[in-house]
C-alpha positions in Angstrom: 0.0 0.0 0.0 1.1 3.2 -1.2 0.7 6.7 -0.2 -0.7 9.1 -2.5 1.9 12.1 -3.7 1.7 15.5 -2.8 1.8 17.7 -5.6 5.6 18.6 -4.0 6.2 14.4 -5.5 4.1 15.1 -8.3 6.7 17.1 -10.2 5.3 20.8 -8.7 8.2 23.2 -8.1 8.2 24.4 -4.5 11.3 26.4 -4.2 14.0 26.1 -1.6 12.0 27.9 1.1 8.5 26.5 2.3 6.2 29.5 1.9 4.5 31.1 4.7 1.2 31.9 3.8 -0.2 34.9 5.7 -3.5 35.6 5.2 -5.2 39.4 4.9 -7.3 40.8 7.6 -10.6 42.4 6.5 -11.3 44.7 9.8 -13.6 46.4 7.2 -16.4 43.1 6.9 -16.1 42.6 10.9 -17.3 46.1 10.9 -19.7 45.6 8.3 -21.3 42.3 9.7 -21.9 43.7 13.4 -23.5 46.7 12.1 -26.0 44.7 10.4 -26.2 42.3 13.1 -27.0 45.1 15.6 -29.4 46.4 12.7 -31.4 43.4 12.8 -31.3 42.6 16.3 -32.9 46.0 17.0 -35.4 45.5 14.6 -36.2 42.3 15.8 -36.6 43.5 19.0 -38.8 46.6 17.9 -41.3 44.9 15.8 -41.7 41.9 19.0 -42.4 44.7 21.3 -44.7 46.9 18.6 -48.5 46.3 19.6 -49.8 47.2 16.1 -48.3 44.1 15.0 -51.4 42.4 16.6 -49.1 39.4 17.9 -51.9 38.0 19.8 -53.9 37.4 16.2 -51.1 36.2 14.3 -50.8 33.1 17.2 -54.6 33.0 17.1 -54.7 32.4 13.6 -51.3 31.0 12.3 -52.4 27.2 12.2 -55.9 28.3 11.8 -58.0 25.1 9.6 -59.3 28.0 6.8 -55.3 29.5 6.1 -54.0 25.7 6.2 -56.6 24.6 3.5 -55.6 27.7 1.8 -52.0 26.9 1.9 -52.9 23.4 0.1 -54.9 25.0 -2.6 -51.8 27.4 -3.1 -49.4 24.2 -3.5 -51.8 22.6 -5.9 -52.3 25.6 -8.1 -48.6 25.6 -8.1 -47.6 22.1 -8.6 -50.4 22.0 -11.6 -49.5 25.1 -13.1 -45.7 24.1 -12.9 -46.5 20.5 -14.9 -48.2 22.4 -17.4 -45.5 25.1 -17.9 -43.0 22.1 -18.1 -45.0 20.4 -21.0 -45.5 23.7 -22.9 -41.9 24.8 -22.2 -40.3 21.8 -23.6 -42.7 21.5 -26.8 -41.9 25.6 -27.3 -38.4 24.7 -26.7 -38.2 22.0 -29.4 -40.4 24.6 -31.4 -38.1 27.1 -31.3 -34.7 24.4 -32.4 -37.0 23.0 -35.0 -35.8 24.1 -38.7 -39.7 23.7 -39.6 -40.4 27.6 -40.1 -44.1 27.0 -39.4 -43.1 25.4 -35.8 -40.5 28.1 -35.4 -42.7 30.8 -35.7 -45.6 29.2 -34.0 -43.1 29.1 -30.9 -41.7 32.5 -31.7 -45.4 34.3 -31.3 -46.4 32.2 -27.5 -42.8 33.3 -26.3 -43.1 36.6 -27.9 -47.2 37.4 -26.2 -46.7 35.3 -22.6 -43.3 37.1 -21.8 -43.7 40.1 -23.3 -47.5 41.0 -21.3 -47.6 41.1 -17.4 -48.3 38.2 -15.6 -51.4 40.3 -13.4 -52.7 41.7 -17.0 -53.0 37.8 -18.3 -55.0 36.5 -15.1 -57.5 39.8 -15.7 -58.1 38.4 -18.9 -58.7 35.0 -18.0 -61.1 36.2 -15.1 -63.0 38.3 -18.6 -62.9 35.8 -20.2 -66.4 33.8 -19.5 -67.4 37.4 -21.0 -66.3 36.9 -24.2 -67.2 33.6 -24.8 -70.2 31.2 -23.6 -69.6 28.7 -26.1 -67.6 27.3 -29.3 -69.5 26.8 -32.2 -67.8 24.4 -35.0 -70.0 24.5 -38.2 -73.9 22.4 -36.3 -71.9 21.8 -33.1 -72.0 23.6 -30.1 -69.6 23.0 -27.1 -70.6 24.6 -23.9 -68.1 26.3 -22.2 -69.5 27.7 -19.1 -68.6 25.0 -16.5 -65.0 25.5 -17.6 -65.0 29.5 -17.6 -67.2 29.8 -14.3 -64.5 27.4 -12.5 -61.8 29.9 -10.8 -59.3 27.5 -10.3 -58.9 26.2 -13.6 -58.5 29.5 -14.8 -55.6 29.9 -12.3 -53.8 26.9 -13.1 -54.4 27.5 -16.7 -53.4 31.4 -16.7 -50.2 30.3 -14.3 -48.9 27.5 -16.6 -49.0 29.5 -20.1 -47.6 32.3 -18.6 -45.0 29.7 -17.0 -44.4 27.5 -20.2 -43.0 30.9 -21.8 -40.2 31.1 -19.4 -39.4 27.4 -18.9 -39.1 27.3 -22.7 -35.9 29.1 -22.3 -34.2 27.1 -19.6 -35.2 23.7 -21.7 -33.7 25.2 -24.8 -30.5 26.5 -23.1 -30.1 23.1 -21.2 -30.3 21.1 -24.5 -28.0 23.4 -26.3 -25.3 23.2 -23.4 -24.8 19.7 -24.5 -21.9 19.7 -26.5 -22.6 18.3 -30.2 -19.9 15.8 -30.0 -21.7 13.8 -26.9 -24.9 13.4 -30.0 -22.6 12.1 -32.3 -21.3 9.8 -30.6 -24.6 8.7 -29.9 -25.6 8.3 -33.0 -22.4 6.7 -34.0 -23.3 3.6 -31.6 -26.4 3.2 -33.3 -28.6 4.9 -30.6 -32.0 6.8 -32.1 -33.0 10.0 -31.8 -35.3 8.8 -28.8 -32.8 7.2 -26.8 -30.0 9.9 -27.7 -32.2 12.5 -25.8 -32.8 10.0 -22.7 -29.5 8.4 -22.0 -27.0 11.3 -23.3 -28.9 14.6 -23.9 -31.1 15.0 -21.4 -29.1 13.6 -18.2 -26.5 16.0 -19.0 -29.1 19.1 -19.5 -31.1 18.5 -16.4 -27.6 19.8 -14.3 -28.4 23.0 -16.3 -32.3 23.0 -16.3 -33.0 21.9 -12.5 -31.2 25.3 -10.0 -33.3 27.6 -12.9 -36.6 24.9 -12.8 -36.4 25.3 -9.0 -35.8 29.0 -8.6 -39.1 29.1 -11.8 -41.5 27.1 -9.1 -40.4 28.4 -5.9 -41.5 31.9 -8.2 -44.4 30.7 -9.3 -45.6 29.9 -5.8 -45.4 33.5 -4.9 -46.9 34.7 -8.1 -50.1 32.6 -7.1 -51.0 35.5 -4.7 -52.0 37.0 -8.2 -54.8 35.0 -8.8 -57.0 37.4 -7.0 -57.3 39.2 -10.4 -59.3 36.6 -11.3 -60.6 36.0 -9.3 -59.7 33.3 -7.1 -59.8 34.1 -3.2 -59.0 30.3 -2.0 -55.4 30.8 -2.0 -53.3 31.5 0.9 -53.4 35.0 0.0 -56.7 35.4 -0.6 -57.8 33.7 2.4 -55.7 35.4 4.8 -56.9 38.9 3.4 -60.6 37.8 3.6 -59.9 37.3 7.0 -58.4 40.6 7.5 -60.9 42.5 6.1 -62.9 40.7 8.8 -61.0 41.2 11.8 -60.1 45.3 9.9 -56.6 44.2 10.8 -54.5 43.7 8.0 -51.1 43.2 9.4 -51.0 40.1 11.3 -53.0 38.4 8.6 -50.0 39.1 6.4 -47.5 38.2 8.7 -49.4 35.0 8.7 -49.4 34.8 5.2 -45.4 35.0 4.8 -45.0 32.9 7.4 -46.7 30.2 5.3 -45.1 31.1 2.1 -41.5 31.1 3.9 -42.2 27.4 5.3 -43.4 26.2 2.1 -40.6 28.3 -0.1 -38.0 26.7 2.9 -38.9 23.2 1.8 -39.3 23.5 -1.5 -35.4 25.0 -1.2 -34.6 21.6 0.3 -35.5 19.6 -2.3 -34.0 21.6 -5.1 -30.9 21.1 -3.1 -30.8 17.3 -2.9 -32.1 17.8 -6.2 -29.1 19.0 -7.9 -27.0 16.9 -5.6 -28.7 14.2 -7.5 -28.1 14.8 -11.0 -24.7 16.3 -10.3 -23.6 12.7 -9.6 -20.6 12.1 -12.0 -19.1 15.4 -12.4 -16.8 14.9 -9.7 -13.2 14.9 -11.4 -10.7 13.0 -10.2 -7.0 13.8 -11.1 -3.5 11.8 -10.7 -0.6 13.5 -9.4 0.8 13.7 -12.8 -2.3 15.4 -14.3 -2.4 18.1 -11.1 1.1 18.8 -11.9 0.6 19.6 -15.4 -3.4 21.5 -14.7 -2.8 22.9 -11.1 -0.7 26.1 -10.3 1.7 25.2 -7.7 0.7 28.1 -5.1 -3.0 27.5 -5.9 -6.1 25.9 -4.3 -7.6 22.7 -5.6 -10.6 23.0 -7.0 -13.7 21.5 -4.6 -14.5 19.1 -7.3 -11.2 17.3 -7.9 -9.7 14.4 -6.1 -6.3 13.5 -6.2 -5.5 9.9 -6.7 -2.4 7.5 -6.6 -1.4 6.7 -9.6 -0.8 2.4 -10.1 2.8 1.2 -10.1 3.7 -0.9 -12.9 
């Protein structure tokens, strides 16, 4: 058994003297991070001791049954919204890479009306839109299309996801072109099809790109669900908690309530996404022998977090 080198045995000049690394002092961020910290503390301590917070309502109504149900229909909308957006992203995305000019532009105009038009304009329209249309009529046939336009949360979901699927278009496309073209030839040149080229090397290599953006997209999209009041839809966390406050006529607790529940969900949600990525970032670990550090690595610089020295084998 063998020890592994140091880069000093790996070939790395050193120098006759061992250097003594010193490192700088930053009085500056010490100064920086108490004032803050005293900022925060005396904040803290303000807002616990501030009556018109209304403390005692926020406890009476923090696990309340009505703003718990509210925070489930707020995870549904977003959950449903987000598979949608996902399905329309990745069918815009492949749109948009398509040489077909018809597809192209077809992909082109959803991108060019769903991100360029606010988000809280697009819900008022869905809300209008049982308005504008009662019914489609296709030549003697009539479908019916009140049960559909009358139902608040479809609308939600629906107005959520197409707004969504405009954005995640992007990340799929920029995920799938990150893939260097070689890794698809050499797909191809195995015999692989088209199919199994995406599943096996495309898309395992894409998702390290698509999921921290993915992520960052639903934790956003749960926020943006307080929007759906423009609809409206007053089920959702938001709206719950502010039909409660107009109640009580005291606002602030009820949204103190309301961000409470958002930053326990949002916490979670961050979790995953972490162990997530940690998931599909399996195999990009480098590992490096001596002889390869000596010839990549600067002598007086850090390893990288990702690479692992090894001992080479002795013939």
């Amino acid at each position: 058994m063998t020890n592994s080198p140091t880069p000093a045995s790996a070939g790395i000049p050193q120098g006759n003297k061992p250097i003594k690394a010193v490192p700088l002092r930053h009085p500056g961020r010490w100064i920086g991070s108490g004032i803050i910290f005293l900022l925060a503390a005396w904040f803290i301590i303000s807002a616990l001791r501030n009556e018109a917070y209304g403390w005692d309502t926020y406890r009476a109504y923090i696990f309340d049954t009505r703003v718990a149900t509210a925070a489930l229909h707020t995870i549904s909308i977003t959950a449903l919204a987000m598979i949608i957006g996902i399905i329309l992203g990745v069918l815009a995305a492949v749109g948009r890479m398509s040489p077909n000019p018809l597809m192209n532009s077809v992909a082109w105009v959803f991108l060019w009306i769903f991100r360029g038009t606010p988000i809280y304009v697009q819900l008022v329209f869905w809300g209008l839109l049982g308005s504008l249309y009662q019914a489609i009529q296709l030549g003697p046939l009539s479908f019916s299309l009140e049960n559909i336009l009358s139902n608040m949360f479809i609308l939600a979901v629906i107005g959520l996801g197409l707004n969504e699927g405009a954005y995640m278009a992007e990340i799929v496309r920029s995920g799938i072109q990150a893939v260097p073209e070689g890794q698809i030839e050499a797909s191809r040149a195995l015999g692989m099809s088209w199919g199994l080229t995406m599943r096996r090397t495309v898309l395992p290599q894409a998702m390290r790109i698509i999921i921290p953006p993915t992520g960052n997209e639903f934790i956003s999209l749960l926020k943006t669900t307080s929007l759906v009041v423009a609809i409206p839809y007053t089920q959702e966390l938001y709206g719950r908690s502010m039909d409660i406050a107009n109640a009580l006529f005291d606002p602030v607790p009820m949204l103190l309530v309301a961000a409470t529940w958002y930053l326990a969900i949002t916490s979670l949600l961050m979790v995953a996404q972490h162990y997530l990525e940690k998931y599909f970032d399996r195999g990009s670990t480098k590992e490096l022998t001596p002889r390869q550090l000596a010839a990549l690595a600067d002598a007086e610089g850090a390893l990288p977090g990702n690479v692992t020295v090894i001992s080479e084998r002795r013939k």
